[in-house]
DSSP file (Angstrom, degrees, kcal/mol; ACC not computed):
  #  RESIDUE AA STRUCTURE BP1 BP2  ACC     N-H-->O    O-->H-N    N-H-->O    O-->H-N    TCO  KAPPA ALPHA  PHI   PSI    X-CA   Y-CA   Z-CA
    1    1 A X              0   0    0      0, 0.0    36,-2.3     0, 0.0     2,-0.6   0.000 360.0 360.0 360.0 131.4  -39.2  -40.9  -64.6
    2    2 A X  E     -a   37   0A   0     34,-0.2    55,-2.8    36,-0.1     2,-0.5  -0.852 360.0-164.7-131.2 130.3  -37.2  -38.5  -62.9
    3    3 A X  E     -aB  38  56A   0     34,-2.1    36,-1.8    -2,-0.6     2,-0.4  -0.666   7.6-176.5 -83.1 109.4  -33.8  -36.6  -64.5
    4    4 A X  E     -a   39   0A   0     51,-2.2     2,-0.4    -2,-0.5    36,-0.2  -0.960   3.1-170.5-108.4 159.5  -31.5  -34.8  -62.1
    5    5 A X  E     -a   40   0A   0     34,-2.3    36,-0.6    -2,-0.4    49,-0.2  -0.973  25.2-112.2-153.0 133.3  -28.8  -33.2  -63.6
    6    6 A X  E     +a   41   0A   0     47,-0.5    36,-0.3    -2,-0.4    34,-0.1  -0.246  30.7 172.8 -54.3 115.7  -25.7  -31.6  -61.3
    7    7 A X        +     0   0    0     34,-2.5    35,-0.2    -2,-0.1    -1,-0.1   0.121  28.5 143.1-130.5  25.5  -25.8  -28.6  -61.5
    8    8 A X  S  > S-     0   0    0     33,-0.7     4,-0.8     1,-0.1     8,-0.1   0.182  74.6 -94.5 -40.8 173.6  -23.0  -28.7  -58.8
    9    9 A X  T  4 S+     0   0    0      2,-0.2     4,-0.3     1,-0.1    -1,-0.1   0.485 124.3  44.3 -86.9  -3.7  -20.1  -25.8  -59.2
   10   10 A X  T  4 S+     0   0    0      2,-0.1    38,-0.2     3,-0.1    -1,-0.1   0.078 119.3  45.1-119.3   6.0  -17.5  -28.8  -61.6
   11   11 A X  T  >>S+     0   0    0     41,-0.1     5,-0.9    36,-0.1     4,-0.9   0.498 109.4  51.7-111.6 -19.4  -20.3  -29.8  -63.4
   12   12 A X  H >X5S+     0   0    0     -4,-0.8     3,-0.8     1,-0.2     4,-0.7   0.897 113.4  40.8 -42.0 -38.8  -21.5  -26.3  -63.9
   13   13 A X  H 345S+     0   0    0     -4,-0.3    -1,-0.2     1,-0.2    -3,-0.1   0.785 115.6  67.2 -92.7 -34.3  -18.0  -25.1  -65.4
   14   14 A X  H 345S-     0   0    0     37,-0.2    -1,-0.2     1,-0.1    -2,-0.2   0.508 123.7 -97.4 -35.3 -14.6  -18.8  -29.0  -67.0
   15   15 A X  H <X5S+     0   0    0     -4,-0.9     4,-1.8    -3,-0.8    -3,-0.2   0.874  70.1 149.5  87.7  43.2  -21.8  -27.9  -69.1
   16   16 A X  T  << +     0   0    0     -5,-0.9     4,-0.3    -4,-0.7    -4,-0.1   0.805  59.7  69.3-105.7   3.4  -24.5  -28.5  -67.4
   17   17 A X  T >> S+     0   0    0     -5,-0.3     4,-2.5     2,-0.2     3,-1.2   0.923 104.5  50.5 -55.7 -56.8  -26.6  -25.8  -68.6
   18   18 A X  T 34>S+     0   0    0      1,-0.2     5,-0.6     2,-0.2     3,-0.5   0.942 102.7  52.1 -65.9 -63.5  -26.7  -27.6  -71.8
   19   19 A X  T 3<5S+     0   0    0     -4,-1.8     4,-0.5     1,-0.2    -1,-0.2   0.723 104.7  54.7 -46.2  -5.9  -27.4  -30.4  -71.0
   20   20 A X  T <>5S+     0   0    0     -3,-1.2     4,-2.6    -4,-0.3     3,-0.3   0.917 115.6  43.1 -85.0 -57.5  -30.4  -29.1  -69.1
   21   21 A X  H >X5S+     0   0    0     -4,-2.5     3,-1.7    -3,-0.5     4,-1.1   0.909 113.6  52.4 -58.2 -79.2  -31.7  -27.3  -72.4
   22   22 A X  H 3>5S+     0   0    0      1,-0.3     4,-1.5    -4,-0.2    -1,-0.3   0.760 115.3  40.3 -40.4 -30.8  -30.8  -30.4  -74.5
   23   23 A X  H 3><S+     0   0    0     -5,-0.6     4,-1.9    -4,-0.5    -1,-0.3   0.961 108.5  53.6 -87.3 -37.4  -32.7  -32.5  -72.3
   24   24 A X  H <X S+     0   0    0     -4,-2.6     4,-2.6    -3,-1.7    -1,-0.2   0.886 113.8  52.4 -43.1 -43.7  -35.5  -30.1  -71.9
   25   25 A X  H  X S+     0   0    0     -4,-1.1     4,-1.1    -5,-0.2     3,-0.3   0.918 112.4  44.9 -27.4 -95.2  -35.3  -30.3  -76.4
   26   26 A X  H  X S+     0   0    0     -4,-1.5     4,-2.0     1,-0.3     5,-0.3   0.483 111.8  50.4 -57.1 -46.8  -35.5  -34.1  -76.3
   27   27 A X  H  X>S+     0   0    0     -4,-1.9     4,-1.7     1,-0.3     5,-0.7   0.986 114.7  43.6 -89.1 -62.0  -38.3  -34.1  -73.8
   28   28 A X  H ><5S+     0   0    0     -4,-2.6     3,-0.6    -3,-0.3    -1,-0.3   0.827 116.3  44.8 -16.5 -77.5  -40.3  -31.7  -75.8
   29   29 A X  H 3<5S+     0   0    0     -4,-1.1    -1,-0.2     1,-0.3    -2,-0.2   0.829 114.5  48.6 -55.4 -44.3  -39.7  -33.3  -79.3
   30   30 A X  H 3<5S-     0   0    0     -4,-2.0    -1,-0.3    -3,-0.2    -2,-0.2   0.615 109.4-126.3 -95.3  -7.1  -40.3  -36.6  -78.2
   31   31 A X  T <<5 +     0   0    0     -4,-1.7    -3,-0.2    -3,-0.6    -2,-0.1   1.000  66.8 134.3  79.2  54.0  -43.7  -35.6  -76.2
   32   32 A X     >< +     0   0    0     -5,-0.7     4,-2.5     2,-0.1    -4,-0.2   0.000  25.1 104.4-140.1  29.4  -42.4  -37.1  -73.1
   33   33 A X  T  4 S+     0   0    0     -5,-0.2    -5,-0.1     1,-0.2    -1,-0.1   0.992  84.3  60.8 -62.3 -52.6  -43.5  -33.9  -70.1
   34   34 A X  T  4 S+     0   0    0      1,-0.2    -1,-0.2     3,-0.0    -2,-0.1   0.800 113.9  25.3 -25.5 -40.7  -46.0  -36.0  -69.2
   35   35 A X  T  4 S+     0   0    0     46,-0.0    -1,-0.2   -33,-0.0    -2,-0.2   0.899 117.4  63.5-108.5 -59.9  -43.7  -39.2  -68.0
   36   36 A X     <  -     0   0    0     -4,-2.5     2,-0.5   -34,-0.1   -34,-0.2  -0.449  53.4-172.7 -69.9 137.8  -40.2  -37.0  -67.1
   37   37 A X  E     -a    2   0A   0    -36,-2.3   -34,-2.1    -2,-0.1     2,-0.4  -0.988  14.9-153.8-117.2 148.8  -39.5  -34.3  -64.6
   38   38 A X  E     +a    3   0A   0     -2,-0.5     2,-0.3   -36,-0.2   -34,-0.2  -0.987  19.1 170.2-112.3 112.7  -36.4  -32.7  -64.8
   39   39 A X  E     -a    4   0A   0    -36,-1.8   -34,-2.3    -2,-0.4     2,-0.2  -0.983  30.8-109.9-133.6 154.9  -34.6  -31.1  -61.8
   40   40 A X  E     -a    5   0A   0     -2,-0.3     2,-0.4   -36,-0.2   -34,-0.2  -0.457  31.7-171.7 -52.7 125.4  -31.5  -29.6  -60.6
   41   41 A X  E     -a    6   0A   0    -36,-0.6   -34,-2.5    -2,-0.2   -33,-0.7  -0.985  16.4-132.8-131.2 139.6  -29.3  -31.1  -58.1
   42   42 A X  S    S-     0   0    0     -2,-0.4   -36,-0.0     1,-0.3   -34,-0.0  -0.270  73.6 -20.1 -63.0 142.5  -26.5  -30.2  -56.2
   43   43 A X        -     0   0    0      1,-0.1    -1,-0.3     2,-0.1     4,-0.0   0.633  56.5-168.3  38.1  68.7  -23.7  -32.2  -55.9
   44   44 A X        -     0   0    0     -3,-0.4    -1,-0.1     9,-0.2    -2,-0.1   0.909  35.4-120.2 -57.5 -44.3  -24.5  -35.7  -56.8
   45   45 A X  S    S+     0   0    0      8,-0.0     2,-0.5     0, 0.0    -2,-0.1  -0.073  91.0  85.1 129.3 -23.1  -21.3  -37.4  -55.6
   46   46 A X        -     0   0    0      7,-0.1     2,-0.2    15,-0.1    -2,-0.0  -0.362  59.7-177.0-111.0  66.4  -19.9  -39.0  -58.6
   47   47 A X        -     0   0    0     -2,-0.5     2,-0.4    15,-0.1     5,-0.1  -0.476   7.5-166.9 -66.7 126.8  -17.7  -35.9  -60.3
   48   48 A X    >   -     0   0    0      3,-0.3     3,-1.0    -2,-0.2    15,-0.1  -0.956  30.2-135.0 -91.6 125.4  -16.0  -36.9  -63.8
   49   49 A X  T 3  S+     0   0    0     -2,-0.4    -2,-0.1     1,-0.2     3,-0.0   0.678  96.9  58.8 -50.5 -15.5  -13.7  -35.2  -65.4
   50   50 A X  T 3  S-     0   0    0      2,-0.1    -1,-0.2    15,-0.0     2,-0.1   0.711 107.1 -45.0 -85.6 -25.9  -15.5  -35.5  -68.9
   51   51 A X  S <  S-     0   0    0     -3,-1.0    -3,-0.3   -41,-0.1     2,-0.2  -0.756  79.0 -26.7-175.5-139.8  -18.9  -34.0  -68.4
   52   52 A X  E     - C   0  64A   0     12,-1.3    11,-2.1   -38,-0.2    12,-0.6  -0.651  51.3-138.5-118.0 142.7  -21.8  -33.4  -66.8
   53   53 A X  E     - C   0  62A   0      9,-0.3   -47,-0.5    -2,-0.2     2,-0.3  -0.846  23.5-176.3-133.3 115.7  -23.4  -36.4  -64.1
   54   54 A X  E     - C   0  61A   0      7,-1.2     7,-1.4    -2,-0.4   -49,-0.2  -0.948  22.3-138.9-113.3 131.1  -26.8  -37.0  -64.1
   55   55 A X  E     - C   0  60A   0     -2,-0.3   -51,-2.2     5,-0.2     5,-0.2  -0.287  12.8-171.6 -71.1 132.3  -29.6  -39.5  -62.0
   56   56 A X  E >  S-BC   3  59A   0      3,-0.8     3,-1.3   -53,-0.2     2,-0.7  -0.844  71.1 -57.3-110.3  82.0  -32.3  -41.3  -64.1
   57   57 A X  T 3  S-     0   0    0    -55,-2.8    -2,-0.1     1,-0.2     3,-0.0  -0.746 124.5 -12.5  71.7-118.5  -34.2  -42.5  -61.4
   58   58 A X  T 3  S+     0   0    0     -2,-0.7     2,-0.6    -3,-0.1    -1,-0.2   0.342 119.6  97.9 -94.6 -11.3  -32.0  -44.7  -59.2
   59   59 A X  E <   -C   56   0A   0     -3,-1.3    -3,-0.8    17,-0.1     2,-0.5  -0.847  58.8-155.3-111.1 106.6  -29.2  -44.7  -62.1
   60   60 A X  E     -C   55   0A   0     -2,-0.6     2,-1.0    -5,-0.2    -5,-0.2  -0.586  10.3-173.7-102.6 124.2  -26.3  -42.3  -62.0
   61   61 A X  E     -C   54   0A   0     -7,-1.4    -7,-1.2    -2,-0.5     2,-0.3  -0.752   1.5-169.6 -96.3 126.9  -24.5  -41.3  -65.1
   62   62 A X  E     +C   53   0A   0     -2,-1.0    -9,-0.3    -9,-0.3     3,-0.1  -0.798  57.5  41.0-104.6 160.7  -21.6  -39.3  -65.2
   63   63 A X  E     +     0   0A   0    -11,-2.1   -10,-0.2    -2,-0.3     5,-0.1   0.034  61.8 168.8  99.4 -24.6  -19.6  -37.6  -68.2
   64   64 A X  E     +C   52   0A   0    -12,-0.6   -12,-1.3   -13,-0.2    -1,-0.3   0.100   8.1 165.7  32.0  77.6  -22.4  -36.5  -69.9
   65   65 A X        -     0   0    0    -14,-0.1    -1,-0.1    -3,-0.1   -14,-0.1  -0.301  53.6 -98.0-144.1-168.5  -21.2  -34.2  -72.5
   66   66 A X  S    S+     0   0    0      2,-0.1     4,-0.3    -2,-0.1    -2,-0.1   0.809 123.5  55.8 -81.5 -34.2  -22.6  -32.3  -76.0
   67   67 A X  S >  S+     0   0    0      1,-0.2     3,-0.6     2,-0.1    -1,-0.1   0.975 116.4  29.2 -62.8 -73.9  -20.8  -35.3  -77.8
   68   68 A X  T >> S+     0   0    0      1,-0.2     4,-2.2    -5,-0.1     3,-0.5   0.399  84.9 106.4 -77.4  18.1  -22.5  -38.1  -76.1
   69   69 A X  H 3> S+     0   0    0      1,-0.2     4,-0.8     2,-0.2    -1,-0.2   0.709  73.0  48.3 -86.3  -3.8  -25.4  -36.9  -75.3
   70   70 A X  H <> S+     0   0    0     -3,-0.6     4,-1.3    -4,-0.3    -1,-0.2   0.628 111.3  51.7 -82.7 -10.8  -27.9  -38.7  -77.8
   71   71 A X  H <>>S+     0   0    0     -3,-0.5     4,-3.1     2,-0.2     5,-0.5   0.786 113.5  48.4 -80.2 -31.1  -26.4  -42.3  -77.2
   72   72 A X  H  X5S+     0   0    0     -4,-2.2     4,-1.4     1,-0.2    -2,-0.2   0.932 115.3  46.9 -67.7 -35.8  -27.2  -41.0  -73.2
   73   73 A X  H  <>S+     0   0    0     -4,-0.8     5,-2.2    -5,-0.2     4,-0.3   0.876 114.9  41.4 -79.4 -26.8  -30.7  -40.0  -74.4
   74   74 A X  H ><>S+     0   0    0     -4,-1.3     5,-1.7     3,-0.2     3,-0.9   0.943 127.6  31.4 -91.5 -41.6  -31.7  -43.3  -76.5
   75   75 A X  H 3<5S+     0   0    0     -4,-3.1     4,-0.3     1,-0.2     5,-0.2   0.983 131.4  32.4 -82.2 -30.7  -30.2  -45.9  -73.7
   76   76 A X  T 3<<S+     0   0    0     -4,-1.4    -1,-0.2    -5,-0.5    -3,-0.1   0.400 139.1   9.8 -95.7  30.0  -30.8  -44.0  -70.7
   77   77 A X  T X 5S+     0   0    0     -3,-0.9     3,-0.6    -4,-0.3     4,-0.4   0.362 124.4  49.4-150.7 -88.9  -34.1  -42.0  -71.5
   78   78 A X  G > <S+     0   0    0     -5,-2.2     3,-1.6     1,-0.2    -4,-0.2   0.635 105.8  53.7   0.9 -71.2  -35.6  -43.3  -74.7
   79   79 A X  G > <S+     0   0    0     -5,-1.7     3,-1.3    -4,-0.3    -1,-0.2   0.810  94.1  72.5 -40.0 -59.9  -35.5  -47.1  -74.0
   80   80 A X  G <  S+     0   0    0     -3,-0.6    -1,-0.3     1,-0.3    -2,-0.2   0.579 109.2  26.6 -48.8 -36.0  -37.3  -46.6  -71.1
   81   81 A X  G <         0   0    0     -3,-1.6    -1,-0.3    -4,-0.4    -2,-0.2   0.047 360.0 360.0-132.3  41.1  -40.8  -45.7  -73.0
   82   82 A X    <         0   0    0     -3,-1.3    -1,-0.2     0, 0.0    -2,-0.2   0.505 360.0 360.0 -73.3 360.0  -40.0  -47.9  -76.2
């Protein structure tokens, strides 16, 4: 699986430094370096006002915030190696 997360200049002033640590957390805790890579990307395309928008693969999420970000981790991350 591979995570990008925006690290664009609106989702930077978004938070998207946490969400890069939180997701670096969760990968860790859940023993899942093997199976993820995580990288930076510019500009995705899909800016939100809410949060942070991050690529799972082929699947792009936007809004991505401190608030939602374990319901983002169990359906879009989690599921995946249930």
């Amino acid at each position: 699986m591979v995570i990008q997360i925006c690290v664009g200049s609106s989702c930077h002033l978004k938070g998207s430094q946490e969400i890069v640590e939180l997701l670096q957390k969760a990968i860790e805790e859940h023993h899942l370096t093997e199976e993820v890579t995580l990288a930076g990307s510019f500009c995705i395309g899909t800016c939100n006002r809410d949060g942070v928008t991050v690529q799972v693969d082929n699947e792009v999420c936007v809004g991505i915030n401190r608030e939602n970000f374990n319901s983002f981790l169990q359906r879009k991350i989690l599921s995946k190696f249930a």
